[in-house]
N, C-alpha and C positions, 0 to 999 in steps of 0.2 A: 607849205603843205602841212598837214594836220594828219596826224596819223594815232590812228586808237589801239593801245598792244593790246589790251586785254577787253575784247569787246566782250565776253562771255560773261561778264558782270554786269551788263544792260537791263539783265532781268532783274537783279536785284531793284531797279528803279519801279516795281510793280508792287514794294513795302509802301509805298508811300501814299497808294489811294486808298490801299488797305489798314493805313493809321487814320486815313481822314475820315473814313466809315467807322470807323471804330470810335473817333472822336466821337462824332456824329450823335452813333447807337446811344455813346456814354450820357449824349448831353440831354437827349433826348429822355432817355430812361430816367437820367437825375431831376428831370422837369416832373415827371410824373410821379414819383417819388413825393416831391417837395407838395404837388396838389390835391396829394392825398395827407399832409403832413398837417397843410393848414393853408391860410389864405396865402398868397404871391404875394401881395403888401405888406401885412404882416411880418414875410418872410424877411422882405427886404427892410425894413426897419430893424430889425433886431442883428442884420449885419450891414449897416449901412459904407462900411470901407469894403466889400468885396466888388472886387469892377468885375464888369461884365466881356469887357473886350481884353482884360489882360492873359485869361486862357488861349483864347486865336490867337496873340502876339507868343504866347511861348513856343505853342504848338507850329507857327509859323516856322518860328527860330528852330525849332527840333526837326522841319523837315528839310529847314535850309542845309543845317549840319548834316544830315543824313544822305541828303543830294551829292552837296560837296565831298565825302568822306568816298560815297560809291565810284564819284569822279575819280577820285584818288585811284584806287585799285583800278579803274577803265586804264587809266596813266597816258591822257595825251601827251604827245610826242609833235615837234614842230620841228621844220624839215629848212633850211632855209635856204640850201642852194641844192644845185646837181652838180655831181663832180664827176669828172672821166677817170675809171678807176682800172690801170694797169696790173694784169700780173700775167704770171708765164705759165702756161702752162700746158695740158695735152685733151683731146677730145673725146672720151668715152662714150659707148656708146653700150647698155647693158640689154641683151637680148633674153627673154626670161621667157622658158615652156609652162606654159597652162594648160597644156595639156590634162585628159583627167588620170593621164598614167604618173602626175605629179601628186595625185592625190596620197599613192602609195606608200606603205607606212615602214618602208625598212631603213631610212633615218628620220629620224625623230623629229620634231611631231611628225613630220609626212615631208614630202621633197619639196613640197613648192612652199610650204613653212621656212624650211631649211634653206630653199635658194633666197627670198627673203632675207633674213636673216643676215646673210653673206653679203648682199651688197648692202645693206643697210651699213653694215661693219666697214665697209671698203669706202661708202660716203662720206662715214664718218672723220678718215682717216686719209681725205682727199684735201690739197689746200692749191687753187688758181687753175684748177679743172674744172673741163666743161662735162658735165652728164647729160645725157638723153636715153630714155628708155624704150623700148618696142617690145610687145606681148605677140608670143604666138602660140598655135595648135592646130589644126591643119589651112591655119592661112597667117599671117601675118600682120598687126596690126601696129600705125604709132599710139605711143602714150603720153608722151612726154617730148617735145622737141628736144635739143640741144641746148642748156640754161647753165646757170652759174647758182642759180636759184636752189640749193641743196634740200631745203625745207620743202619744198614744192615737191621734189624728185622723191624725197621720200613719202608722202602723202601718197603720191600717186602709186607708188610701188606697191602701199597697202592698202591700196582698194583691189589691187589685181586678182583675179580669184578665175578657176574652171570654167564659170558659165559666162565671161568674156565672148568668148569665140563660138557660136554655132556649129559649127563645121569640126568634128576634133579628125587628128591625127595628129602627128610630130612633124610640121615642115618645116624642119632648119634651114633648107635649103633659100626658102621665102623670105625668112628672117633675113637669111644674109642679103638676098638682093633689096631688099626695104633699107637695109641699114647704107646702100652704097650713095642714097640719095639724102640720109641725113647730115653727114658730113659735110663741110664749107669749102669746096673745090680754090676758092680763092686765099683759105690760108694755108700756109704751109706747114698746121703743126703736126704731131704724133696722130696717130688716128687708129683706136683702138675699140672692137666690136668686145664685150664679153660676152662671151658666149654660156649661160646657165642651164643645164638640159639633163636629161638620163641619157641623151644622144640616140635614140631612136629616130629613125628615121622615116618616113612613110611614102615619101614623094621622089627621094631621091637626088641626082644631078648635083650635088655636092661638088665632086672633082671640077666639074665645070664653073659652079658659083664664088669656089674658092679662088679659082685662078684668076677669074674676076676681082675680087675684094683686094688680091694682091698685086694687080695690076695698079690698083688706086692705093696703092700703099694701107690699103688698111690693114693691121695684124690681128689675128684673133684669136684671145685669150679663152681656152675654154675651160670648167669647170665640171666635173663629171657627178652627179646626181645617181644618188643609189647605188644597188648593191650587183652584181654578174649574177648573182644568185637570185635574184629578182623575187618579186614578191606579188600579191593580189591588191587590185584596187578596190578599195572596201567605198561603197556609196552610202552617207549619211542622211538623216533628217533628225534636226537638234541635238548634233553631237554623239545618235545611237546608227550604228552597222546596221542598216537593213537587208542588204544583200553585198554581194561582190560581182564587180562587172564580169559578165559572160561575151564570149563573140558570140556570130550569125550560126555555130554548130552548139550552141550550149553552153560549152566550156568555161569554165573559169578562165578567165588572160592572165597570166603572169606578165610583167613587166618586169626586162631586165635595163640593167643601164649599159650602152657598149662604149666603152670606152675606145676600140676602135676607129670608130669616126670620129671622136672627137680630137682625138690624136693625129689623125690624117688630116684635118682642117686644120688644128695649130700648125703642123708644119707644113701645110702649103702655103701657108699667109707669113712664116717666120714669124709665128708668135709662138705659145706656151700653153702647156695641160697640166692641169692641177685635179687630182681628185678631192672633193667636197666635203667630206666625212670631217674633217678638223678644219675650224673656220680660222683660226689662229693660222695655221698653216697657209691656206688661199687668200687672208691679206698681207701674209710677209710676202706672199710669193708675186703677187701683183705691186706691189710696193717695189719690190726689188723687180720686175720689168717693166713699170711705168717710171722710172730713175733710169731707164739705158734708153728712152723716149729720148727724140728730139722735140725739144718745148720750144712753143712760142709766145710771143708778147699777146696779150689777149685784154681788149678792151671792152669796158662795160660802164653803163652811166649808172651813177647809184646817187638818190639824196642823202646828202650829209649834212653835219652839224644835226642829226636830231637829238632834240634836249626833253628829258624828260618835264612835267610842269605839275606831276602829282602834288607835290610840296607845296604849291601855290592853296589846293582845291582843299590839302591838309589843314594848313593853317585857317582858310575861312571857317572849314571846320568847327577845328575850337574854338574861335571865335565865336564863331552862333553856342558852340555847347555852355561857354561862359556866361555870356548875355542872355541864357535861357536859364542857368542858374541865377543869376543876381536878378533877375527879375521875378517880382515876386504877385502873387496872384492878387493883393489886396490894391487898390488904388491910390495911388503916386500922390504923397500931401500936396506939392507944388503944383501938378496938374490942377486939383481943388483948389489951391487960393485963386487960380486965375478963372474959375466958375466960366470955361467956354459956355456949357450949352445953358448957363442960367439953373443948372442943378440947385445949388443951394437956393436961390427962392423956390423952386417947386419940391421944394424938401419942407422948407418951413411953412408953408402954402400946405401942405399935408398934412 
């Protein structure tokens, strides 16, 4: 298997028709040049060793080098087995409000900047864990299955953004019953919901979905978003405050974070609350309860042995840049003594 790390140097490959027009232009323009200069015969008498095919032969060689070189940086990669790749570990599962009361700006940049952030941090600092993620607002959506794929898991986490969800309101309650179905009923490991939210609630039925989640052993880690003192959801267009969201009376909405319910679902599930403001804090603190996890052996196929082959693309490389130096534009004596096309008679014939 063949595999390209750095495909975003592809386009570099669009120099190359852009020398050959360029060539082209030059050769072109130099013709016209020459026949206002004097006759073409003439011309060519008075340099009888300049060939006419040894400029395409460099220019050849300078686009070979140039191909090969971009190869380089693309840096294929050759894959030559699959191997079944063991480690032990627990199933996370990161529940993230998109709500637009995450818009709110009383931690920095805004909450849902900030819960970002936090798991980003806690991915980083995961080894033979499984992550899957789910977006909500007043419904619940997946984003991300359950993977091993951490690159993937982040990618996805930062496309997540407010206008996800049609429907807004804060349904935790949703979230949690989404997440009971992503879980692998047939393994036995740790199985852990993070829950990321300002903890409003909109829909309710908590007490009941919690009792659920810990029927199935899931525990759930929550994190508290914002501040009690709550703040205004300011709505943008390119980055300027056009207004702040009002309810059905007018009002400006303040959005506070309650930590209450967040605290009442950690401890129905026998898991943990962490408030969100110090992100150093919320991954000692999940480090240190994903370590009281019972882990299990967790299998995944991965191809191995990939060998990089830049080095190869390298070297042709310089080879063409060499061979494009020691070649030289005037025509090759030994070429001439062996008079393929019969030159030398229709020289002195001239």
């Amino acid at each position: 298997m063949i595999v390209l790390e750095e495909k975003t140097y592809f386009w570099l490959f669009w120099i190359i028709p852009a020398v050959i027009l360029l060539f082209l232009l030059t050769r072109w323009w130099m013709k016209r040049a020459q026949h206002k200069f004097g006759n073409p015969t003439a011309l060519k008498k008075l340099a009888p060793d300049k060939s006419r095919f040894k400029p395409v032969l460099k220019l050849t060689l300078y686009l070979l080098a140039l191909a090969c070189l971009i190869m380089a940086l693309i840096n294929p990669k050759i894959g030559s087995r699959i191997e079944t790749v063991k480690r032990e570990g627990v199933d996370i599962v990161f529940a993230l409000d998109v709500s637009k009361s995450m818009l709110a700006e009383d931690m920095a940049p805004n909450r849902l900047e900030k819960s970002k952030r936090i798991i980003n941090q806690i991915i980083d600092n995961l080894h033979g864990d499984r992550v899957g993620i789910i977006g909500y607002a007043g419904s619940a959506f997946p984003q991300l299955p359950i993977t091993t794929d951490y690159a993937s898991a982040k990618l996805f986490l930062n496309e997540m953004n407010t206008d996800m969800v049609s429907s807004q309101g804060t349904a935790i309650a949703d979230a949690i019953h989404l997440s009971l179905g992503f879980f692998d009923d047939e393994t036995k490991t740790g199985r852990v919901l993070m829950l990321i939210t300002d903890g409003e609630d909109h829909e309710g039925e908590l007490e009941e979905i919690s009792k659920k989640a810990a029927e199935k052993d899931i525990k759930i880690f929550t994190v508290g978003i914002g501040t009690e003192k709550g703040a205004r959801i300011p709505i943008k267009e390119n980055g300027v405050v056009k207004y702040f969201k009002k309810d059905w009376n007018g009002e400006t909405v303040i959005t506070k974070m309650n930590s209450k319910n967040l605290k009442d679902i950690a401890e129905a599930t026998d898991g943990e609350y962490v408030y969100g403001r110090d992100i150093g804090k919320v991954v000692s603190k999940t480090e240190e309860f994903l370590a009281k996890l019972e882990k299990s052996e967790l299998e995944s196929k991965e191809f191995a042995s990939f060998k990089s082959q830049f080095q190869w693309f390298v070297g042709f490389g310089i080879l063409f840049i060499i061979l494009d130096i020691l070649v030289l534009e005037r025509k090759t004596a030994w070429l001439q003594r062996l008079n393929l096309f019969n030159e030398n008679e229709r020289r002195d014939a001239a």
